[in-house]
TILUMVEX-546284 format. One record per residue (C-alpha): residue number from 1; residue in one letter; x, y, z. Coordinates in steps of 0.1 Angstrom, whole numbers. Layout:
! residues N
+-----+---+-------+-------+-------+
!   k ! r !     X !     Y !     Z !
+-----+---+-------+-------+-------+
! NUM ! A !     X !     Y !     Z !
...
+-----+---+-------+-------+-------+
! end
This chain:
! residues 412
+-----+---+-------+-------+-------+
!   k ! r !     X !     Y !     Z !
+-----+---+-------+-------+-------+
!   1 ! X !     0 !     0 !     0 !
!   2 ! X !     9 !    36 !    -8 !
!   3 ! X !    11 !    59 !    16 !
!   4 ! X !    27 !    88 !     7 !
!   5 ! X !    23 !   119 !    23 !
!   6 ! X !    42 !   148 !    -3 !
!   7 ! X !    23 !   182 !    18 !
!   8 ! X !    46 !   208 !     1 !
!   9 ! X !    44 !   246 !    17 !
!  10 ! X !    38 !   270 !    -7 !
!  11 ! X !    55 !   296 !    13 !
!  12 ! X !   101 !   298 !    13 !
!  13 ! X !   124 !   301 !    33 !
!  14 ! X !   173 !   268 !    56 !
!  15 ! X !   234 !   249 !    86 !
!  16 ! X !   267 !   261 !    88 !
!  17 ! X !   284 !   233 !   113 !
!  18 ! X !   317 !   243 !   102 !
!  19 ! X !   318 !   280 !   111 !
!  20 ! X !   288 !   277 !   137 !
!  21 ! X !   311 !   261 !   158 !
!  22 ! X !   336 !   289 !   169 !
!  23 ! X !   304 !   313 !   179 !
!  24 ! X !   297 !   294 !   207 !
!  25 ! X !   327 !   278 !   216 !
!  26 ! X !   336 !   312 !   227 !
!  27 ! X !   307 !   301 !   256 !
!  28 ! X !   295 !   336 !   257 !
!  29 ! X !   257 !   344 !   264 !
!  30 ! X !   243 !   369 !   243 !
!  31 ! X !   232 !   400 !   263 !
!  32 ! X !   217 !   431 !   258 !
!  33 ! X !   211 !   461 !   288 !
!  34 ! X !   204 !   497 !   277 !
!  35 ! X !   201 !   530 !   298 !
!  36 ! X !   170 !   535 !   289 !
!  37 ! X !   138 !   531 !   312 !
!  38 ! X !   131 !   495 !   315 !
!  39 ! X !   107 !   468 !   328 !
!  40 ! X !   114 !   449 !   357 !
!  41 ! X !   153 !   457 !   355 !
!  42 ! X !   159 !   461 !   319 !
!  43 ! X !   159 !   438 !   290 !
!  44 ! X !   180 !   406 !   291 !
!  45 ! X !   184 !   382 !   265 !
!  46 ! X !   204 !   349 !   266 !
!  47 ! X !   201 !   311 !   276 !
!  48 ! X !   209 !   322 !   313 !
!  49 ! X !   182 !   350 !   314 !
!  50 ! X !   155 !   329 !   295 !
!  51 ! X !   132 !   301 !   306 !
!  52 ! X !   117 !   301 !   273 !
!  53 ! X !   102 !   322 !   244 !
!  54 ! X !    84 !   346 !   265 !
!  55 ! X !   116 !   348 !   289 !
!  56 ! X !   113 !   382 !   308 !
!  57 ! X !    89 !   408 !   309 !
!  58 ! X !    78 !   427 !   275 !
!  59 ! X !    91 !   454 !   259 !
!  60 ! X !    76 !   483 !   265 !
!  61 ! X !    85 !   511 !   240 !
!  62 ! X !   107 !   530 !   262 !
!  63 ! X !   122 !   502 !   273 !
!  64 ! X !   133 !   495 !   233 !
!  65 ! X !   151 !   525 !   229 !
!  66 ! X !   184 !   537 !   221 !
!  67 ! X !   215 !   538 !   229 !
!  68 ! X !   216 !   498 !   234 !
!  69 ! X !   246 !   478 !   242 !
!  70 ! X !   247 !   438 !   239 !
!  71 ! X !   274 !   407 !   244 !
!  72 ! X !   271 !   384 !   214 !
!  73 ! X !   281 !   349 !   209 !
!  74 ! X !   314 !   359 !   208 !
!  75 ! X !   319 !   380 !   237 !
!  76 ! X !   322 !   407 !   220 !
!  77 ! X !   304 !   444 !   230 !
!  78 ! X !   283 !   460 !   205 !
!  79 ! X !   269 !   495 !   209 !
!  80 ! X !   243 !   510 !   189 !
!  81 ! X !   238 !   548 !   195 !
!  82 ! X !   206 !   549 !   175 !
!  83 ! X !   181 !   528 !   155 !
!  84 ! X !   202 !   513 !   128 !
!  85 ! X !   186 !   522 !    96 !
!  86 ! X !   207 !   499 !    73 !
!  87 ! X !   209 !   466 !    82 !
!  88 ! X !   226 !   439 !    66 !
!  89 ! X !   216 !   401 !    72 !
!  90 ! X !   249 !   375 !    62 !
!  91 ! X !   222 !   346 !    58 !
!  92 ! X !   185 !   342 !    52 !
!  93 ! X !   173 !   334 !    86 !
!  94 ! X !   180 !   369 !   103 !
!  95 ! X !   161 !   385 !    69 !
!  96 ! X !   133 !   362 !    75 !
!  97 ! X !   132 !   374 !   111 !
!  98 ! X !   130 !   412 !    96 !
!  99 ! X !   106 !   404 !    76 !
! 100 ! X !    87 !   390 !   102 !
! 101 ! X !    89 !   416 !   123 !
! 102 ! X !    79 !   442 !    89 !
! 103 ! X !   113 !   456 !    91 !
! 104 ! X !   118 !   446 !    58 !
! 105 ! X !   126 !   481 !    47 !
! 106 ! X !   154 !   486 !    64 !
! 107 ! X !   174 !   461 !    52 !
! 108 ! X !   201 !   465 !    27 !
! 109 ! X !   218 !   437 !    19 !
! 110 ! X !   209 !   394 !    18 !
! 111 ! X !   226 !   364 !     9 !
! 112 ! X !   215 !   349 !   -22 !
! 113 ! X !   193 !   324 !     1 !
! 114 ! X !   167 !   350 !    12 !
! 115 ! X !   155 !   361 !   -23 !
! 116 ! X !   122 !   337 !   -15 !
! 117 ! X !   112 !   369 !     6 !
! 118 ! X !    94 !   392 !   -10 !
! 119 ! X !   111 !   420 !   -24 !
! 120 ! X !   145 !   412 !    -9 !
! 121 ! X !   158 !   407 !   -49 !
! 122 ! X !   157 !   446 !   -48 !
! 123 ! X !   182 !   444 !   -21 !
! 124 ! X !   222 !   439 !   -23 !
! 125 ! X !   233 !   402 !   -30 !
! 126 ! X !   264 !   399 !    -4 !
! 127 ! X !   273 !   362 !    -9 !
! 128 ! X !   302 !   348 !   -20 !
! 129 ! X !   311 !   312 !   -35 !
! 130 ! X !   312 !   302 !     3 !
! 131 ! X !   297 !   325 !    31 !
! 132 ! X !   297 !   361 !    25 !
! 133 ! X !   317 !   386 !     5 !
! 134 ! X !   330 !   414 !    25 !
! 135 ! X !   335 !   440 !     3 !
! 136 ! X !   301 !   432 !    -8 !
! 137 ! X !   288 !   437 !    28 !
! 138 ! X !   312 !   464 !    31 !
! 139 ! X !   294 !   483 !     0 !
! 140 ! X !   260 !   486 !    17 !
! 141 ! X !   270 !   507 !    41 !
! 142 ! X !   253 !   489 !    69 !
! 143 ! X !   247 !   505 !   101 !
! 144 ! X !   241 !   468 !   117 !
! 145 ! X !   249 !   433 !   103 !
! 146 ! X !   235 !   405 !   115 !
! 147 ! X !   256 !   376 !   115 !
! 148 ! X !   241 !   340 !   122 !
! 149 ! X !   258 !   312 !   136 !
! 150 ! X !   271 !   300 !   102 !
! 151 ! X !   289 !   330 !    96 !
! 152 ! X !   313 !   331 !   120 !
! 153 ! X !   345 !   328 !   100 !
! 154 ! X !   333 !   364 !    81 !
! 155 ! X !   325 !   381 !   117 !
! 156 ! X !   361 !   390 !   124 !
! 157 ! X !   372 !   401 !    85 !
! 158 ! X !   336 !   428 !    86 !
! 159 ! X !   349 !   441 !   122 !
! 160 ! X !   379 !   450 !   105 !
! 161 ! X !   365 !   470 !    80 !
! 162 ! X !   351 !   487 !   113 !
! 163 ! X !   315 !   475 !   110 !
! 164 ! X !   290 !   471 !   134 !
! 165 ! X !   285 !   434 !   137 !
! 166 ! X !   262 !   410 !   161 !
! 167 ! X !   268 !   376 !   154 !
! 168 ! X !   241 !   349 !   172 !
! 169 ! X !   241 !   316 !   188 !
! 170 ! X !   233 !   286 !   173 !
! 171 ! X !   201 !   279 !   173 !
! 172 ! X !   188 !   242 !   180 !
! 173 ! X !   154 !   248 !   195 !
! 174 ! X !   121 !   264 !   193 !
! 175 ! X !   134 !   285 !   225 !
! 176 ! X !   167 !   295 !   206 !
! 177 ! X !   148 !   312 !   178 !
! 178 ! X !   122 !   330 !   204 !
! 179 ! X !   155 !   347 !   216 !
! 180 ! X !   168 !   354 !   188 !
! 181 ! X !   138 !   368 !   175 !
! 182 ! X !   138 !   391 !   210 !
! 183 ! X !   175 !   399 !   202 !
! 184 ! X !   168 !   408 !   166 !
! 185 ! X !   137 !   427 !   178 !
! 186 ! X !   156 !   447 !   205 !
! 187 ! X !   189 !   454 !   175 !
! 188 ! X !   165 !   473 !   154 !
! 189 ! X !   137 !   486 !   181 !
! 190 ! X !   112 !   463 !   173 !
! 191 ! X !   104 !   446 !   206 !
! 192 ! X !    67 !   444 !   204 !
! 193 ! X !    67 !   429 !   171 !
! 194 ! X !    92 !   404 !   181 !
! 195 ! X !    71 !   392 !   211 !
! 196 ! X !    42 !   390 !   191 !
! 197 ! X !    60 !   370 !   168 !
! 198 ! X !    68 !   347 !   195 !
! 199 ! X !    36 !   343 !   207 !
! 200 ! X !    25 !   334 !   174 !
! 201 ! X !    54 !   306 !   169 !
! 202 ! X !    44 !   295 !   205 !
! 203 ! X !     6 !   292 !   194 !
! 204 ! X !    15 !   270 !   160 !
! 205 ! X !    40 !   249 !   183 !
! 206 ! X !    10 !   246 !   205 !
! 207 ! X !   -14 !   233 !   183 !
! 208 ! X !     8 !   210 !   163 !
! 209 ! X !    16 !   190 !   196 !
! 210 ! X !   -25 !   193 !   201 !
! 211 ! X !   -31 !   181 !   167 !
! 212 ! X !   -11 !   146 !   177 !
! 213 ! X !   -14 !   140 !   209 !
! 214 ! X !   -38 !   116 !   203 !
! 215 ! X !   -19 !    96 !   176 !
! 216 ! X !     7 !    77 !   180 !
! 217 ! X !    44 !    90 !   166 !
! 218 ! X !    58 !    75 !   138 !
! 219 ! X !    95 !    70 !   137 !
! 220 ! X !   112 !    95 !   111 !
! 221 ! X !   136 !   104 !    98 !
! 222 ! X !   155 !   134 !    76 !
! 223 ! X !   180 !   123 !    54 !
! 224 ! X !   205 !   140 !    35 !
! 225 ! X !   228 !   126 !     4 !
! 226 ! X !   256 !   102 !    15 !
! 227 ! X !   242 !    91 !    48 !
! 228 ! X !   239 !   123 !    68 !
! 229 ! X !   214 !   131 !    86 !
! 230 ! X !   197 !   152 !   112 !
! 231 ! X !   201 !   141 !   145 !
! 232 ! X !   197 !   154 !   180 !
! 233 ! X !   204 !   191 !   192 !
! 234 ! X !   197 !   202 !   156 !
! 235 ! X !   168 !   227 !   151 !
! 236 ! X !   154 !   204 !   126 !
! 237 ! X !   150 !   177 !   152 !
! 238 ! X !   132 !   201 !   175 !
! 239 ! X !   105 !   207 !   145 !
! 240 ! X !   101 !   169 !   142 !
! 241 ! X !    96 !   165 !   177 !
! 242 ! X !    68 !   193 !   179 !
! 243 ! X !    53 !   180 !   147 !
! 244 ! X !    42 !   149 !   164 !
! 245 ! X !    75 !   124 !   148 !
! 246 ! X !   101 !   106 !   171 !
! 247 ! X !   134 !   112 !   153 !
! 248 ! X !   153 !    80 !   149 !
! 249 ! X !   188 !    97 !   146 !
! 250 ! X !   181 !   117 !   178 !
! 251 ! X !   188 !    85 !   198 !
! 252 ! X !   225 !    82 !   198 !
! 253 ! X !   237 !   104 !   173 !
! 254 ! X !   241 !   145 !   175 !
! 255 ! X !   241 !   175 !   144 !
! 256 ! X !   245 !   158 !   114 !
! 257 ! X !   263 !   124 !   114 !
! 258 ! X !   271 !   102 !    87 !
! 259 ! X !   252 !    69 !    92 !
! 260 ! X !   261 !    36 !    72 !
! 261 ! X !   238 !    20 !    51 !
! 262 ! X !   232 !    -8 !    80 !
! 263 ! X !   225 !    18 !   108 !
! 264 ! X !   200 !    37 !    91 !
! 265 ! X !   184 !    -1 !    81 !
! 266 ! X !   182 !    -5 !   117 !
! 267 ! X !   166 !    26 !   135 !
! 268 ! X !   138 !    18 !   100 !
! 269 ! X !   121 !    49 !    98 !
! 270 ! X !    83 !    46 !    91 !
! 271 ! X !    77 !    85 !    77 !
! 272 ! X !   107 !   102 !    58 !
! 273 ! X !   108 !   139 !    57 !
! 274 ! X !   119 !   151 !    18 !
! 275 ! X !   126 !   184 !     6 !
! 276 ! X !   113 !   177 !   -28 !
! 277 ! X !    81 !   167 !   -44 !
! 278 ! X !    91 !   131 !   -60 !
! 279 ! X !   110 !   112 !   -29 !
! 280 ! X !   136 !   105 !   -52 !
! 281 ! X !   152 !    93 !   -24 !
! 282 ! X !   130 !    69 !   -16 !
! 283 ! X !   142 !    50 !   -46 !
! 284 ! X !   177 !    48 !   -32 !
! 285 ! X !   193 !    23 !    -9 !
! 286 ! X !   195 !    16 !    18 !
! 287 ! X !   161 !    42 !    25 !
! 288 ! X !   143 !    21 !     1 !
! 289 ! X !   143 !   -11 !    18 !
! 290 ! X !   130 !    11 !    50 !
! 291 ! X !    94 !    11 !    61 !
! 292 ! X !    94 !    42 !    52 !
! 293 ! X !   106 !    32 !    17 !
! 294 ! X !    86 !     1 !    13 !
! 295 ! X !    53 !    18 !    21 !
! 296 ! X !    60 !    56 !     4 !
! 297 ! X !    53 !    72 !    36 !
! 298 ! X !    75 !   106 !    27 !
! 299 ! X !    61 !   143 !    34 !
! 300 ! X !    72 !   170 !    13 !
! 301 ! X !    89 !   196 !    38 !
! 302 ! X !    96 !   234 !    20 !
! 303 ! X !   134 !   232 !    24 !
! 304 ! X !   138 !   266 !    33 !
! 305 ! X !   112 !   266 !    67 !
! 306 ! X !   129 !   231 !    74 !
! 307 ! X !   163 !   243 !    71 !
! 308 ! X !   161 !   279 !    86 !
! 309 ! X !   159 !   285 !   122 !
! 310 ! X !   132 !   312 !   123 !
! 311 ! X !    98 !   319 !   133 !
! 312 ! X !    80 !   315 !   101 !
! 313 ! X !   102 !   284 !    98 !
! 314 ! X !    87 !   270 !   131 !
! 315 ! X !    48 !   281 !   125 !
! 316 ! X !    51 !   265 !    86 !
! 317 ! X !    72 !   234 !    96 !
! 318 ! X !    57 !   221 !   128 !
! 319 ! X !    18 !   226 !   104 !
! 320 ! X !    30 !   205 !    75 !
! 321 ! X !    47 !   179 !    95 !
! 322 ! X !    16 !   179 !   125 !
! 323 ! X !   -10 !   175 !    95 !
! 324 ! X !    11 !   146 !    81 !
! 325 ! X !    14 !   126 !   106 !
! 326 ! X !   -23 !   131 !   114 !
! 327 ! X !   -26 !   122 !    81 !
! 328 ! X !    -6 !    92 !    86 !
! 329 ! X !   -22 !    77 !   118 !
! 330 ! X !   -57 !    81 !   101 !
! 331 ! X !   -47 !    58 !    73 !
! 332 ! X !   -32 !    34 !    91 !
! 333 ! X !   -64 !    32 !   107 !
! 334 ! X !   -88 !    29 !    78 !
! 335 ! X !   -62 !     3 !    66 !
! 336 ! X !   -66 !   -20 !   102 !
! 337 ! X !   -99 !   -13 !    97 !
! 338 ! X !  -100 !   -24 !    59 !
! 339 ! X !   -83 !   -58 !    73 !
! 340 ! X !  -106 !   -65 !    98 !
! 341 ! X !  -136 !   -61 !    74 !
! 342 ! X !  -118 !   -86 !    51 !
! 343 ! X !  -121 !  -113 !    78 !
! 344 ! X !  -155 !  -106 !    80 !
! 345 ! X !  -163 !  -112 !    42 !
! 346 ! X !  -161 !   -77 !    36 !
! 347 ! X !  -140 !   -56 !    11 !
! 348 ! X !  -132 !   -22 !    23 !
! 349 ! X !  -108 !    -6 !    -7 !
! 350 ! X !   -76 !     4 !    -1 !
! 351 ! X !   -81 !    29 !    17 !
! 352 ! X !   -46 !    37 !    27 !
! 353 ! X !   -34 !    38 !    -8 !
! 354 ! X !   -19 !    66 !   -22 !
! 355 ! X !   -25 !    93 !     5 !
! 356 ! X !    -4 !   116 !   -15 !
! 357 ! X !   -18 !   152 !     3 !
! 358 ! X !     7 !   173 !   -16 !
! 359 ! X !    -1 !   208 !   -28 !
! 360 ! X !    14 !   223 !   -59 !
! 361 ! X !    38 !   247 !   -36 !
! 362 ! X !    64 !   218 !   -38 !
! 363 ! X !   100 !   228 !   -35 !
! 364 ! X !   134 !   218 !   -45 !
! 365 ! X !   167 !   210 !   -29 !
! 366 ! X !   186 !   233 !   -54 !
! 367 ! X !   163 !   263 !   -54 !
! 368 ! X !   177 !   295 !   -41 !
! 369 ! X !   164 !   303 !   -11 !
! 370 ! X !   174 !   269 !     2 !
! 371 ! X !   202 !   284 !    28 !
! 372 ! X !   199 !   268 !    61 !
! 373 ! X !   209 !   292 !    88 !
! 374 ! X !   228 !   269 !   111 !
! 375 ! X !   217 !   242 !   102 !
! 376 ! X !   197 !   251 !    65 !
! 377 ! X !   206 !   226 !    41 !
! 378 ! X !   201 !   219 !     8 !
! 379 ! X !   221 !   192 !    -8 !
! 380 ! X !   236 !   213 !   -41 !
! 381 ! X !   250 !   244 !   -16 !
! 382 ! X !   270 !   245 !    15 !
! 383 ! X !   256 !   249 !    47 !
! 384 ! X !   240 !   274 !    64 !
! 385 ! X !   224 !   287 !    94 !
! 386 ! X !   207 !   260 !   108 !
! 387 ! X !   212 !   261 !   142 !
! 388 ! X !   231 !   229 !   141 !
! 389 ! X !   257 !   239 !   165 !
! 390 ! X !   276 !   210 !   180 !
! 391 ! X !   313 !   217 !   195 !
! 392 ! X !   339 !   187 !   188 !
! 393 ! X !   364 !   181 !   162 !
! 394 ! X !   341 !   150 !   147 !
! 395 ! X !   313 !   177 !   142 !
! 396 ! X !   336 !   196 !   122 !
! 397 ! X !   352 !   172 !   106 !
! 398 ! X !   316 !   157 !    96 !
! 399 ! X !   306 !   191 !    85 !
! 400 ! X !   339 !   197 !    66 !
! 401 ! X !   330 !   165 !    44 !
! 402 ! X !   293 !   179 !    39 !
! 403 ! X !   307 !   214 !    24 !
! 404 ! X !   334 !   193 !     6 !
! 405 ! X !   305 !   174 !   -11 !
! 406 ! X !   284 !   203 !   -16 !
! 407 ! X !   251 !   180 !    10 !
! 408 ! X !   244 !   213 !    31 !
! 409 ! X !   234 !   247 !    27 !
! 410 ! X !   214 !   274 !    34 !
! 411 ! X !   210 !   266 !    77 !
! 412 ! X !   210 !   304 !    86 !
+-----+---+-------+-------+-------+
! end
C-alpha cells in the first residue's frame, strides 16, 4: 500500500556546522542592557536569562530604545547609538526574522538564500562562493549586520572594516529562535513585534503537539545525500519533535552524522521527511528497503522553513509535519480497519493507498532560497544557518565533508 504523504508549503524560506562552531565555543551568552527606562530591571536576552520564548517581561517602548549595548556569541560588546537604519543580514534566517517583524525596509543587503522573501531581490546580493563577501557587505554601508551562527569565520574580517557586527548563537530549539527573535527585535527597536511573533510561533507549536497528541508518533527520519542526517540538538529535530514524529537519529547520534547503510536499516524509519516533491530518495538504498521506503510514507517539507531557524520556519514546519502525521495515523487506521472487514467477508478498498496530500507549492533541494541558517541545508550548496551547532572536532570534521560534497546549505 501507498502511503505517501508529499504536503509541500507553498510559502520559502534553511546549517553552517563548520563556522557555527567557533560562535559558541567562545561560551559567551548573548546579552543586551540599555540606559533607557526599562521593565522589571531592563531587557535581558540569553540562555541564562530565559526560561523560554516569553523569557522576561515585555518590551515596553521606552524600554526599546536607544543607545543599546549587547554581548554576542562571541563575547564581543556591541553599541548601537541609535536605530540602525541599514541593516545587513549574512544569511537568510535573520532577513526572514525582519521580515517578520515588517522591518523589511530597512534592510540592505541578503545572501543569495533570502531572495524567496518578498522583495528582498531589490536588495544587495552579499554572498560569495562560500559564506559572505565582504567587500560586498562592506558596499551597503550597513549601520548593523546581522551575522548567524554559520557565519562566523566572516565576523572578524567585517569588524575590521570597522562595521557594526552582532553575530548569534546557534540555534537548535524552538526556545533559541524566540531569543533570537527578541535579540533581533531589541537590534532594530522592534520589541513588540518580536514578542508578538513569539507568541505566534508559540501558538503554531502549541497546536501541532494538540493536533497529535492523540496519535501515536511515527519513527522518522531526515536524510541527506551520503548518509547524513539530522540528529539530535539540531533545530530540525526540535520541529520533528513538535510536529508529532520521534526522530530516529536523535537517539544516539548529534548534528548531522554520517550513518552507514546498515544503521540507518536498523533505526527503519516509518515516515521520511523530503525536501522535494518526487522522494527521489526513496528510490535509493538503503532508504528504500525502510518502512518508510517500502510503504512511500514521505512528506514534502519546504526546504527553506525546514532548514532555517526562524519563526515562520517554526509556524510553517511544525503545520505541515503535524497535518502529516495526522494524516498518517488516520490511514493506518482505515487500513486495520479495511483488514478487519476482510475477515468478516467484507471488502473495504484500499483505503490507505496513495495518501499523496501534496499541494502544488512543492519545493526543490537546489532552489535559491534553500540556505539553512545553522543548520539550513540543501544538498547542491554549503551549509547554512541551521542552528546545528555542536562543538567537537568529529562535528567539524563531519561538516567539513558535507561542504566538501556540496550536501548542506542554506542553515542560517
Amino acid at each position: 500500500m501507498r502511503n505517501s504523504f508529499a504536503i509541500a508549503m507553498a510559502v520559502l524560506v534553511t546549517t553552517a556546522l563548520v563556522v557555527g562552531v567557533a560562535g559558541t565555543a567562545a561560551g559567551a551568552q548573548p546579552t543586551i542592557s540599555t540606559d533607557g527606562p526599562t521593565a522589571g530591571g531592563g531587557p535581558s536576552v540569553g540562555p541564562a536569562a530565559a526560561t523560554g520564548p516569553a523569557a522576561g517581561p515585555a518590551q515596553t517602548d521606552d524600554a526599546c530604545g536607544f543607545p543599546v549595548e549587547t554581548t554576542d556569541a562571541t563575547g564581543t560588546t556591541v553599541t548601537l547609538n541609535e536605530s540602525p537604519d541599514r541593516i545587513t543580514t549574512l544569511n537568510p534566517s535573520a532577513a526572514q526574522t525582519l521580515w517578520e517583524l515588517g522591518e523589511q525596509d530597512r534592510v540592505v543587503g541578503v545572501s543569495q538564500f533570502a531572495f524567496y522573501l518578498d522583495g528582498a531581490e531589490e536588495r544587495a546580493n552579499v554572498s560569495a562562493e562560500f559564506g559572505a563577501s565582504v567587500e560586498r557587505v562592506v558596499d551597503t554601508d550597513p549601520d548593523l549586520v546581522l551575522a548567524p551562527n554559520s557565519s562566523a569565520a566572516d565576523v572578524g574580517s567585517l569588524r575590521e572594516q570597522g562595521l557594526t557586527v552582532y553575530h548569534f548563537p546557534a540555534a537548535t530549539s524552538v526556545d533559541d529562535i524566540a531569543e533570537k527573535t527578541e535579540t533581533i527585535g531589541r537590534l532594530v527597536g522592534a520589541c513588540d513585534a518580536a514578542a508578538e511573533t513569539n507568541e505566534e510561533m508559540d501558538d503554531a507549536v502549541a497546536a501541532a503537539e494538540e493536533r497529535t497528541a492523540d496519535i501515536d508518533r511515527p519513527a522518522a527520519l531526515y536524510p541527506l545525500e551520503g548518509g547524513y542526517v539530522a540528529a539530535n540538538n539540531t533545530f530540525i529535530d526540535a520541529i520533528m519533535n513538535a510536529g508529532g514524529a520521534d526522530n530516529v537519529a536523535a537517539t544516539e547520534h548529534e548534528a548531522y552524522p554520517q550513518l552507514s547503510d546498515e544503521v540507518i536499516l536498523e533505526t527503519d524509519p516509518e515516515l521520511m521527511l523530503v525536501t522535494d516533491s518526487e522522494a527521489a530518495i526513496l528510490e535509493q538504498e538503503p532508504y528504500a528497503s525502510t518502512t518508510a521506503g517500502a510503504e512511500e510514507n514521505y512528506v514534502v517539507m519546504n526546504v527553506n522553513y525546514l532548514n532555517q531557524p526562524a519563526p515562520r520556519s517554526v509556524i510553517e514546519s511544525t503545520a505541515t509535519l503535524s497535518n502529516a502525521v495526522v494524516e498518517m495515523g488516520t490511514e493506518g487506521e482505515e487500513s486495520t480497519d479495511g483488514a478487519d472487514g476482510a475477515d468478516d467477508g467484507t471488502t473495504d478498498g484500499d483505503s490507505s493507498e496513495d495518501g499523496d496530500s501534496s499541494d502544488d507549492g512543492d519545493t526543490s533541494d537546489g532552489e535559491d532560497g534553500n540556505e539553512t541558517d545553522g543548520n539550513e541545508t540543501d544538498e547542491n550548496e554549503t551549509a547554512g544557518d541551521t542552528g546545528a551547532e555542536s562543538p567537537g572536532f568529529g562535528v567539524v570534521a563531519a561538516a567539513l565533508a558535507l561542504l566538501a560534497t556540496g550536501l548542506l546549505a542554506r542553515r542560517e
